[in-house]
N, C-alpha and C positions, 0 to 999 in steps of 0.2 A: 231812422226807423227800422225795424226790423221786415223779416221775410213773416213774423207771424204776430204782428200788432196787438193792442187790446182797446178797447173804446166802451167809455157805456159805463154806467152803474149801478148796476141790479142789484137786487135787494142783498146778497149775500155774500156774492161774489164778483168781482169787476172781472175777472179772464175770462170774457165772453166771445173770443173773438174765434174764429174758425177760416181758417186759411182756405182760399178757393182757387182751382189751376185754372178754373175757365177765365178768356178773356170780356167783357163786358166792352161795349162802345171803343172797340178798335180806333185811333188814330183820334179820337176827341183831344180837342183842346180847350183846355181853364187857363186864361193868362199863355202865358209863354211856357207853359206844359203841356208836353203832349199825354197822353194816357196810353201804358202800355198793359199792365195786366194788373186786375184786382187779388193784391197778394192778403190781403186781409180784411176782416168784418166786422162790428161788432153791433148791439142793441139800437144805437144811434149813429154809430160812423161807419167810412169807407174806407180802406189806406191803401191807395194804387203805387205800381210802382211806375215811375213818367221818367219822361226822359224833356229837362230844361234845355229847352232851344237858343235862347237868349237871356240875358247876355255871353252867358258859357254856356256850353255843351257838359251837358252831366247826368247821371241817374238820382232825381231823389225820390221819395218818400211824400206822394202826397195825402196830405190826410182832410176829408173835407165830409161835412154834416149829410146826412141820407138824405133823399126827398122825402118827404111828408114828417120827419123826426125835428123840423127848425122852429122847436116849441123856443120859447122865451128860455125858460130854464136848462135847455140844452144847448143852445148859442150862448149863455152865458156860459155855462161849464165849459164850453170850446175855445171860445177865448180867453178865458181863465188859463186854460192848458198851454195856448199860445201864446201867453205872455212869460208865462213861469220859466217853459224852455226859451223864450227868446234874452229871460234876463241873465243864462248862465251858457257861461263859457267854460266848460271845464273837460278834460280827455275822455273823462267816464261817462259823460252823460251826451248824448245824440244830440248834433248841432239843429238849428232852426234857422233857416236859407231866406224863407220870405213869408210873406201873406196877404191876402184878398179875400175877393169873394166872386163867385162865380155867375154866368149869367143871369141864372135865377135867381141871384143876392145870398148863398149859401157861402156862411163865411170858409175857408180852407188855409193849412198852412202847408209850406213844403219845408222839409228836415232829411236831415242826413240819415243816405239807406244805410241802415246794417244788413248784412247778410254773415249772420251768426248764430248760434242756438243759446239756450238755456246754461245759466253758469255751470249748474250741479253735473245737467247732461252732457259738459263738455267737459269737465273735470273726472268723470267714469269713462267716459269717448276715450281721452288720451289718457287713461290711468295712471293721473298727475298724487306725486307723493302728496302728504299732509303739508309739509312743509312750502311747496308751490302752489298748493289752493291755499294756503295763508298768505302769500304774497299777492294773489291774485284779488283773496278779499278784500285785502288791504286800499287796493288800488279802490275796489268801491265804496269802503269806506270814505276813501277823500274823495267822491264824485258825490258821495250824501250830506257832508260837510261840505261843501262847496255849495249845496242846495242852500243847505240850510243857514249858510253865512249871506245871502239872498233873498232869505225870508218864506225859500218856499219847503214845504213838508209834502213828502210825497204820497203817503199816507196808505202805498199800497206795494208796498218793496218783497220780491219775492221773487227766487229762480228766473220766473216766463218774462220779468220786468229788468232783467239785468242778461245782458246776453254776450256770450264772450265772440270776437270777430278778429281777425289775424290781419295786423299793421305790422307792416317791415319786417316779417316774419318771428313777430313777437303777439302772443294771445294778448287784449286790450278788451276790457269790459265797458258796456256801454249800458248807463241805465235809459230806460223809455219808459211810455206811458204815466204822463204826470195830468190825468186826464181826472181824478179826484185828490189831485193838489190842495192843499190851503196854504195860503197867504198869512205870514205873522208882522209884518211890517209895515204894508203897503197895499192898495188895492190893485187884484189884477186884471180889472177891467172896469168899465162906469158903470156897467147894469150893478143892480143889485144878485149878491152869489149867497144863498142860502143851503146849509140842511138839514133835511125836517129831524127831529127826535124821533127817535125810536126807527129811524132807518141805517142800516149797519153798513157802513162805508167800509170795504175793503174785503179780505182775505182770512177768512176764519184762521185759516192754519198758521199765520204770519202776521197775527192781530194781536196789538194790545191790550192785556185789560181794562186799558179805561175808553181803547177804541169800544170793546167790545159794553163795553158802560152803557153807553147813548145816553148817558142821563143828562148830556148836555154842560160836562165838565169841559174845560180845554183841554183840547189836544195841541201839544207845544214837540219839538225835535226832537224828543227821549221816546216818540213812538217807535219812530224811524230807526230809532237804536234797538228796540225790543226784535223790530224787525227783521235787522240785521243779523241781532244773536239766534235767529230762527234760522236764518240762514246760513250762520256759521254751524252749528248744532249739523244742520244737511250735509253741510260738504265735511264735516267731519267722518259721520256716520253714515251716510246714504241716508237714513230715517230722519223724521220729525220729532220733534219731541211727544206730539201729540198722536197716536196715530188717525190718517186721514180720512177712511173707513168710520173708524167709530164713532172720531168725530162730526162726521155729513150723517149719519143714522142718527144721530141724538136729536132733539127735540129742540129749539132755538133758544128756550130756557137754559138747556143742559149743555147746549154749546157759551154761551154766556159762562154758566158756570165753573166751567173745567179752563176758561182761559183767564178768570179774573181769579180763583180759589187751588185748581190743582196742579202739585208742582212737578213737571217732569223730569224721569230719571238722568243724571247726569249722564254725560255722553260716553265714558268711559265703562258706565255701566247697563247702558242702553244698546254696547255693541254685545254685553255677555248674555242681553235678551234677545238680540235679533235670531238666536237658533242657527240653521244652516245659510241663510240670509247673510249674517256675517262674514262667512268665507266669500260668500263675492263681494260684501264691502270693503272686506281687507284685500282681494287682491285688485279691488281698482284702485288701492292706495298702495300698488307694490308691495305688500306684508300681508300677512297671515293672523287671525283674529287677537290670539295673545298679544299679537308685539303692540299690536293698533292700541288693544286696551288698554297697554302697559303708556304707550305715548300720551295719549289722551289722557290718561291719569296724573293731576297736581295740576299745571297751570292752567291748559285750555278748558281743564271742568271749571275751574276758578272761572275766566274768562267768559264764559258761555253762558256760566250759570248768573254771571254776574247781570251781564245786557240781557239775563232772561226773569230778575227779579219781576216780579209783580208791583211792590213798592216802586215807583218812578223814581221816589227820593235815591234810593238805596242804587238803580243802576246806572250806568254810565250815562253824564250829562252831555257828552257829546259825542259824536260820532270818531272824532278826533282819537279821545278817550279811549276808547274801543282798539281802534287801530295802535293807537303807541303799546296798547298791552299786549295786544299780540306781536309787534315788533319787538319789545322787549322779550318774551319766550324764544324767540326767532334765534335772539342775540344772546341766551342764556342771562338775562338779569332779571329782578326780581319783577313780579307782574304786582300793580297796585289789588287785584281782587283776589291776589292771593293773601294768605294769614302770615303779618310781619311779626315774623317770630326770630328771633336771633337765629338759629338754626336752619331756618329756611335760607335766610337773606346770605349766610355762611357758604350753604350748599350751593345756591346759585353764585358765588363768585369765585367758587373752585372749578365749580363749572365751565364761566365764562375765563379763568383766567389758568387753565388743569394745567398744561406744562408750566407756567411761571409756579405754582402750585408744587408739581409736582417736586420740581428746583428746589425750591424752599423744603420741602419735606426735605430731601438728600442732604440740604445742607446742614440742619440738624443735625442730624445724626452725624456726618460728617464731623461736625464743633465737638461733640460729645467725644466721638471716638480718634479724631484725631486733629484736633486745636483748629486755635483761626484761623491758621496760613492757609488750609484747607479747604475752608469754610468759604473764605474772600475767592479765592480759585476756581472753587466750582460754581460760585456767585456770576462769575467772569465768565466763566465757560455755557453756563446758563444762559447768560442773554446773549452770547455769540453765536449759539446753538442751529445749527440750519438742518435743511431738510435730512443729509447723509448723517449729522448726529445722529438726530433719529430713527432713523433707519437701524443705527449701531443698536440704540437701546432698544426697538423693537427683537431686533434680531437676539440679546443678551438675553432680554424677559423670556422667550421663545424658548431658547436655551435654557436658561436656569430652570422652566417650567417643566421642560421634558425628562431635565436631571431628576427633580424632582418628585415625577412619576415612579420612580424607581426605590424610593424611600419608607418605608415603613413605620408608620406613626408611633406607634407600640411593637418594638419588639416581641412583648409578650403577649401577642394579639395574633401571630400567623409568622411563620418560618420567612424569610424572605426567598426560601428554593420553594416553597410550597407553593406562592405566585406565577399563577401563569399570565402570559404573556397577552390573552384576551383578559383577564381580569386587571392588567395593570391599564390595557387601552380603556376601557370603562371606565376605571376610577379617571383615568387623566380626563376622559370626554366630560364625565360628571363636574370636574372641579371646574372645567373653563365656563360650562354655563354658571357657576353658582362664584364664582372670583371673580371673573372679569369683565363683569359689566359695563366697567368704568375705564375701563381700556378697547374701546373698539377694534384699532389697529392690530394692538397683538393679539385680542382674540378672533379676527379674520384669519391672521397669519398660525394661529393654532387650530383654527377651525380645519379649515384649509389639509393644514398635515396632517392633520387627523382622519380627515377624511380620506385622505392619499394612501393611510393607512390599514384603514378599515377598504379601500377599493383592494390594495394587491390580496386582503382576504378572502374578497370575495363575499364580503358582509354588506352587499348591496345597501339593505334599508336604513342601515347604523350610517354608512356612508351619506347616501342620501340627505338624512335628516343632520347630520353635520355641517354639508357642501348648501345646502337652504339657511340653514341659520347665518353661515358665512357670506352667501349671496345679500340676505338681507339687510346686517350691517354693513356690506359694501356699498351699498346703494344709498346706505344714511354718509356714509361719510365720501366716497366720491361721486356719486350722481348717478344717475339711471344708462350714461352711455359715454360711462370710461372704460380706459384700457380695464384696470382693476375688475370690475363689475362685468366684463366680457370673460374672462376669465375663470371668477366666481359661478356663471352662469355656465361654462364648459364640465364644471368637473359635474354640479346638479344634472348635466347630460347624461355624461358617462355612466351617474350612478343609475339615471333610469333604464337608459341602454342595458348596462348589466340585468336588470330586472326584468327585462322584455318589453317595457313601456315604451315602444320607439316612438307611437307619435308625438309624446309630451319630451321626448329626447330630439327629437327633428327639430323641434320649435324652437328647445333653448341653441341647440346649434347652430340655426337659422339667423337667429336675431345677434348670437356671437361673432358670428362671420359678417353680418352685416355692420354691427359696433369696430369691427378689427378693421373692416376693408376700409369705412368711412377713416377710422385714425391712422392706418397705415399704407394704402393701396393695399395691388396687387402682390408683392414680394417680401412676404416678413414672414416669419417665422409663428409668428399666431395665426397669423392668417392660413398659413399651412397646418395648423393643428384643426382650426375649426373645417377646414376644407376633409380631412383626413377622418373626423369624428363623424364628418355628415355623412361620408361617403359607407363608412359602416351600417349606419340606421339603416341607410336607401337598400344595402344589400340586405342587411337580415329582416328588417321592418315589410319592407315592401317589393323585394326583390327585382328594385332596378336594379339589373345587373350595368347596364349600357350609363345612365347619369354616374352611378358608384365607380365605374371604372374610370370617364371620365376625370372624376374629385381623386380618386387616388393619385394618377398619372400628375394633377396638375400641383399635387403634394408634396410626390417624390421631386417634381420638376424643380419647385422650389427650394426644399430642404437637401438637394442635393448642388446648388449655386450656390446657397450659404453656407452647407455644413461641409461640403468635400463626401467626398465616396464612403472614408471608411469611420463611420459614425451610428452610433447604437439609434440614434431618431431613424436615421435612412435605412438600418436593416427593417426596424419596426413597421416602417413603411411599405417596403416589400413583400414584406409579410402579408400585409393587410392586401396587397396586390393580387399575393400568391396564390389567395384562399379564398378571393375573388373569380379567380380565373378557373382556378377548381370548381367555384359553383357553374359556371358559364361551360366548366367539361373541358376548356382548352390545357389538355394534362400537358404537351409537351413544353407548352409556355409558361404553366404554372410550376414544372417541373425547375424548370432555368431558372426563373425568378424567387422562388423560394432556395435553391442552393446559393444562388445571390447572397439573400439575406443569411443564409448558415453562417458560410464566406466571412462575413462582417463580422456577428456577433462572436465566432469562434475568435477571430483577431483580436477585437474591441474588448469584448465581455470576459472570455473565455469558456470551456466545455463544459464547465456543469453551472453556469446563469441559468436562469429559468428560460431567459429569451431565446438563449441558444437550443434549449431543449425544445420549445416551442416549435423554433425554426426548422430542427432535426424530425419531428413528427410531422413536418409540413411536408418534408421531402418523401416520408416513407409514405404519406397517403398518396402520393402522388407514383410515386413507383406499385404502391398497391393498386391504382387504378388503370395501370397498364402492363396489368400482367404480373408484373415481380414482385408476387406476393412472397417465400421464403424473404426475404430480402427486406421487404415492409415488416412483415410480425417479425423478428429480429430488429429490426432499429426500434419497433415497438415497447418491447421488451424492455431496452436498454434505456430507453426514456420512462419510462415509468418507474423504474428504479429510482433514476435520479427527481424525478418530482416529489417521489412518495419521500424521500432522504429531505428537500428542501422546503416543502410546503406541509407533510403531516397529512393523512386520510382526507382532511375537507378542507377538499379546495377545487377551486373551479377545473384548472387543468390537471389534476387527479382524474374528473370522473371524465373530463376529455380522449385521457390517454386510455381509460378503460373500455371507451367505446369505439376508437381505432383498433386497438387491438379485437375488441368482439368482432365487430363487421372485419376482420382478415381473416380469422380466425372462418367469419361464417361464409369468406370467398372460398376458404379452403376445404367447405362441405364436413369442418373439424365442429358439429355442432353443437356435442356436448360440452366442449372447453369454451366456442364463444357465448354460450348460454351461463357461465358461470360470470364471463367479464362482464357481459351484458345487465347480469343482476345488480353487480356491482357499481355500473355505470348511471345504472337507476338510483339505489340509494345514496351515491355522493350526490347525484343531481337534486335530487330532493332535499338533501341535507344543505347544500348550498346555495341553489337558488328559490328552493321551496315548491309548494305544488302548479305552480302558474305560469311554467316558462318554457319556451319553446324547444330550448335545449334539452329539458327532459322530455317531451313531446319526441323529440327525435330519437332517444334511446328506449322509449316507449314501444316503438314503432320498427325500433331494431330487433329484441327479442320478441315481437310478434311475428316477425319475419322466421326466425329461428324455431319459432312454435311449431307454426306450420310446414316447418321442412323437416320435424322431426314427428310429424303427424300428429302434435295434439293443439291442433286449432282453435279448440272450443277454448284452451287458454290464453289465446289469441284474443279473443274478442273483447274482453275485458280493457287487455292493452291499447288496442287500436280505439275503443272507445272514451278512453280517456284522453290519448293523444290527439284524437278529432274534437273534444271539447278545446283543448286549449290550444289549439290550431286556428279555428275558427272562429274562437274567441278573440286572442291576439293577434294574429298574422290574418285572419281572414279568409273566404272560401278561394281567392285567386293567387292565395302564395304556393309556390311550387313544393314546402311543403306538405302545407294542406292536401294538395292533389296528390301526390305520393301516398299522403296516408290513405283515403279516402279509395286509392287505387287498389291499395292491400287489402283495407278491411273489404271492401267488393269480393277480392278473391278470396277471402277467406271464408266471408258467407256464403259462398258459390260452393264451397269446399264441403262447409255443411249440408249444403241443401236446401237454406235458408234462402230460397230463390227472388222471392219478392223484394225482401232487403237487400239482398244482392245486386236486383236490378233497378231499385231505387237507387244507390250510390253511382252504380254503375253508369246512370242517366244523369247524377248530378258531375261527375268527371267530364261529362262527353259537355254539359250544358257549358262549365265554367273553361275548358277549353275554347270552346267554338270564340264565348264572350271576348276569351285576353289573346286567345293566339291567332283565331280565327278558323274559318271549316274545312283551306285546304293544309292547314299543318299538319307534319310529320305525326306529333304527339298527339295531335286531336283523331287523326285517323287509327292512333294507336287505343286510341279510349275506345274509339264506336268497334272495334273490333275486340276490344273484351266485354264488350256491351255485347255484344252479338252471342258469345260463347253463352253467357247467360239467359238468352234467348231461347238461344237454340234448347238449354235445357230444360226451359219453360216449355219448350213443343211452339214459341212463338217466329214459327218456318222463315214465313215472307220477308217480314222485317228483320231477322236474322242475315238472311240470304242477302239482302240488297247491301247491309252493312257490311258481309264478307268480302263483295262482289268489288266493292267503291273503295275498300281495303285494298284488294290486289291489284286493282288498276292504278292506285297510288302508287305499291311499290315500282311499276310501270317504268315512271319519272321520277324514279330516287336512283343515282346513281351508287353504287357501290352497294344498292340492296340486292343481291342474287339469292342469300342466304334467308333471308326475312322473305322473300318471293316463295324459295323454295318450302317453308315454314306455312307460308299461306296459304300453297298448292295443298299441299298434306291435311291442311285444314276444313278445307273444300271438297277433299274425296271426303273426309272420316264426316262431313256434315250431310253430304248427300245419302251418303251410305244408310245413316242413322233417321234421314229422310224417308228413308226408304224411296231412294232415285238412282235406282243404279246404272241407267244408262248417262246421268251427270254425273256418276260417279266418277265412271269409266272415263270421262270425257276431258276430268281433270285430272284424272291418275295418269293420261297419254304425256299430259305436258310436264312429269315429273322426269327429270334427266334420268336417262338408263345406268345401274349402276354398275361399275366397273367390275369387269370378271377375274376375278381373285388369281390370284399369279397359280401357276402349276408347281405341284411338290415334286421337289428334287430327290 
């Protein structure tokens, strides 16, 4: 029995049962059951969960008649029920342990507890493929053929009555409640079992139409089928064929009528009406609404539609029936409720037999063009064929495919130099959705490149929508948690990463890392890629610096035991290290570890790879950030040459090197020159990642910086306002570069005079510090003291003052602050001053160090 029972037969619908936590009659005993908690209820029954004392020690299910409900016609229904599960033995359907009757003479049986849910809702729970909710229906199939080889009809088959419960760590469905049973063989009990006309036994939504009759026709085992196809129809689509809404609104007539006369849209085409509903029914079946429709289209609408005829005659006569068709879909061969047309029955045995298929095809052509001996050869070679053949032919298709991008259909149709290099990747990405349908493998392994291709562009969404299609077939042809499909699922990361999407980038990382460690442990070389990929999101996404360092370190640790020192993976790695450490500020470490990786890449790669160039502007930023700037805008310089030579204007690390060079340019107070990189830095980023990504947030927020140091701030503020949208849109108000911006734009409003705005931002910096760093931080103490300056301009004294005051006694306990001390002091006379407190003025002018008296002229 289940944790959520059903009992009773109300007029419309039997799922009356409602599950209760409370306990009733603690510690009661019926028979050699003790009574532990009433897990369910329904119109006439009770279903505790007990615990059998004797003979064995076990939890079942007991199920026994309410007091005052032990009319005649309900004690027959109850034993009716009791007999029906006690004459079947079968995996699907919930054992039946014993029966009696209780002191008061109320008859009861005990059956096997399930503790499991709803098929559909555990088939969306574990976002099982189509493919695995067919094998699962299957399985109920023969627990309803098994009924019904028994003589009994369940007559109420639906989701809440089939519940799936985890044996030997395998999902097993178990049907229950056969509690409006009929009997076609045999009587299942001596009372007389009657019911009346014109009362509707069962389940509107999951009702036959000659259930729904009551005219008093038989109901014979083809109910149960109609049932089922109701069922499969759900777990196909999420949806019913009927919706459930309109039809509980409709009138008892017009529910009548829509299940014996109206025919529901096929399931294939019932996913193109579910509207946005559809994207979440395709991804609890792992794909996306097209692929669903595209699957669902030809046999299972055949199938579905078939056990959903109206005609009895016309659908499937046995539950059997049912099952073997969808088995035969499963297995690619022909399904009986599909149309036996020569060209069907053709297409599904190329299907079921594509490489022998494919063999033959070859060999054709082969006899044509070069005789028998050839023919017999590759005949021979055909069935010898193992896994590494195909590998070869996938890898040659792959090949020939690429060559072939490069071909020109009509010469006189476009110059083949007039071709550029983005229009040949378009045509090749177009051909493989519209050719290779019917080669999974190779179009994974072209998906794949393609997408690798469209990443070094820096063509995010093209990537993307490449690296998803690739994911999706991988999943049809190796399963939800292969190496393959870990993989698949790494590059769909990277492409959102690129984009700035990190949280849906963390997840696929997540679950890659978790597919790779379960297949390989701790020390393989995927498992260092997904460790390496997560370890970026956490830094840009969410600015763990501390977890991201961690995943680096544990990266490098690995890829440096299996790759040796000097390898283009291990410099890439340090890389990733390098520019870590640089956000964390440790320049002299990030300085080392990025000349590391130079080191490598100059060896490996040589001076003008991209990587090396990459690696070369790692070091200048880092020499820029401690002073040697000459030094930095000169390596700067010299990299940007070479990117703009190997990548072309738009490209990711184009508008990179444009925005190092700007912020050196703007260390060097050179403002009109970093205002020209700066501009520049903004249209590649635009150009390349488009208007929503953090990376142009950050060059957004560089030439505002520049604004206002060349006094026109008022063009400031446009900037700063845009980069605070997508700041706080994507990274959030606690990423450090949100607070950076949000720091500026304060001062810039301060600058105008625009006070109020000023100290609104100024009060949001100080709140989201206090939240992630806490109140006695460095940084936070560094907020409430720009807080205060705007204060103070408000004329808002006291709260100004107290914030100066808790400022300077911080610098206090900072060692190595004298300079920032002496900063604050000076900030305390010109406050007081402006107080109009000159005797605090005075009081903080004392504690200013006396300055040194100027040497004597010789």
């Amino acid at each position: 029995m289940s944790d959520q029972p059903q009992d009773g037969v109300p007029p419309v619908d039997s799922d009356a049962t409602k599950p209760r936590p409370e306990t009733r009659h603690p510690s009661r005993m019926i028979g050699p059951y003790r009574l532990l908690q009433l897990v369910g209820e329904g119109g006439m029954g009770e279903v505790w969960l007990a615990e059998q004392t004797h003979p064995v020690r076990r939890q079942v299910a007991l199920k026994v008649i309410k007091a005052g409900m032990d009319t005649a016609q309900v004690v027959t229904r109850f034993e009716a029920e009791r007999q029906a599960l006690a004459l079947m033995d079968h995996p699907a359907i919930a054992t039946v342990y014993d029966g009696g009757s209780t002191p008061e003479g109320r008859p009861y049986f005990a059956m096997e507890y399930v503790r499991g849910e709803p098929i559909t809702a555990y088939c969306d729970r574990q976002r099982l493929t189509t493919q695995t909710r067919l094998e699962l229906f299957m399985q109920v199939c023969e627990g309803v053929q098994h009924a019904h080889q028994k003589g009994i009809i369940h007559r109420d088959l639906k989701p809440s009555n089939v519940l799936v419960t985890i044996q030997d760590d395998h999902p097993v469905p178990k049907i229950i409640d056969f509690g409006v049973a009929k009997a076609t063989a045999q009587h299942l009990t001596e009372r007389t079992l009657y019911t009346e006309l014109g009362v509707m036994i069962g389940t509107p939504e999951y009702m036959s139409p000659e259930q729904a009759e009551m005219s008093g026709l038989d109901i014979d085992t083809r109910t149960d089928v109609y049932a089922l196809g109701v069922m499969l129809y759900e777990l196909l689509t999420g949806a019913l064929p009927f919706d459930r809404k309109e039809l509980r609104q409709a009138g008892f007539a017009e529910i009548q009528r829509t299940i014996r006369e109206k025919e529901p849209p096929k399931p294939s085409t019932r996913i193109t009406q579910l509207g946005p509903a559809s994207t979440e029914a395709a991804a609890n079946r792992h794909t996306e609404p097209r692929h669903l429709a595209s699957e669902l289209r030809g046999d299972l609408d055949w199938v579905t539609m078939k056990a959903l005829e109206k005609d009895r005659t016309r659908r499937y006569q046995t539950a059997n029936a049912l099952a073997a068709d969808v088995r035969h879909h499963l297995s690619h061969e022909p399904v009986s409720a599909g149309p036996p047309s020569t060209v069907y029955r053709a297409r599904k045995f190329v299907r079921r037999h594509r490489f022998g298929v494919t063999a033959a095809a070859t060999l054709v052509l082969l006899l044509v063009a070069f005789g028998a001996t050839m023919a017999v050869q590759a005949q021979r070679i055909s069935r010898e064929r193992d896994r590494a053949n195909r590998e070869a032919e996938t890898a040659k298709q792959v090949s020939d495919f690429l060559v072939g991008m490069f071909e020109v259909a009509k010469p006189s149709e476009k110059s083949v130099n007039s071709i550029t290099a983005r229009e040949l990747l378009d045509r090749g990405a177009d051909r493989i959705q519209r050719e290779l349908k019917a080669e999974p493998t190779v179009r994974v392994a072209l998906l794949r490149t393609m997408g690798d291709v469209y990443m070094s562009l820096s063509l995010y969404p093209k990537a993307q929508s490449l690296y998803e299609d690739a994911l999706i077939v991988q999943r049809e042809i190796s399963g939800p948690t292969s190496a393959a499909t870990a993989t698949a699922m790494t590059g769909v990361g990277r492409a959102l990463g690129g984009q700035g999407q990190f949280a849906d980038a963390e997840r696929m990382f997540r679950e890659s890392l978790d597919i790779r460690r379960t297949l390989y442990g701790d020390e393989h070389l995927d498992v260092a890629e997904s460790l390496f990929y997560l370890g970026l999101v956490l830094e840009k996404g969410k600015a763990d610096y501390v977890q991201a360092e961690s995943l680096f370190r544990e990266a490098l640790r690995v890829r440096r035991k299996l790759l040796g020192e000097s390898n283009a993976i291990v410099a890439r790695t340090l890389r990733g290290l390098g520019v870590l450490l640089m956000s964390e500020e440790k320049w002299p470490e990030a300085e080392r570890v990025c000349r590391e990786a130079l080191a490598i890449s100059r060896g490996v790669l040589g001076a003008s790879h991209p990587d090396t160039t990459a690696d070369s502007d790692n070091v200048a930023s880092t020499l820029l950030m401690q002073g040697k700037r000459d030094e930095a805008i000169k390596v700067y310089l010299q990299n940007l040459e070479e990117v703009l030579r190997t990548y072309g204007p738009d490209h990711l690390e184009v508008a990179l090197s444009y925005r190092n060079i700007g912020a050196a340019l703007f260390m060097q107070r050179r403002y009109e020159e970093a205002e020209v990189y700066q501009r520049k830095a903004i249209a590649a980023s635009r150009s390349v990642l488009g208007n929503s990504h953090p990376d142009l947030a950050v060059a957004l927020a560089n030439l505002g910086q520049t604004m206002n140091a060349i006094g026109r701030s008022a063009e400031a503020v446009p900037l700063y306002e845009e980069a605070l949208e997508i700041n706080r849109r994507v990274l959030g108000d606690g990423h450090p570069e949100s607070i950076r911006t949000m720091t500026l734009f304060s001062f810039t409003l301060r600058r105008l005079k625009r006070l109020p705005e000023a100290e609104l931002w100024a009060r949001q910096v100080v709140r989201v510090n206090q939240e992630k760093l806490g109140a006695g931080n460095p940084q936070t103490k560094e907020a409430e003291r720009a807080l205060a300056q705007v204060l103070a301009e408000e004329h808002k004294w006291q709260e100004a003052e107290s914030l100066l005051l808790d400022y300077a006694t911080s610098l206090e306990q900072q060692a190595g602050a004298e300079r920032k001390a002496k900063i604050a002091t000076q900030q305390l006379v010109d406050f007081y001053t402006a107080w109009g407190k000159p005797d605090k003025a005075a009081e903080w002018r004392a504690k200013l160090p006396t300055p040194e008296a100027p040497a004597p002229v010789k």
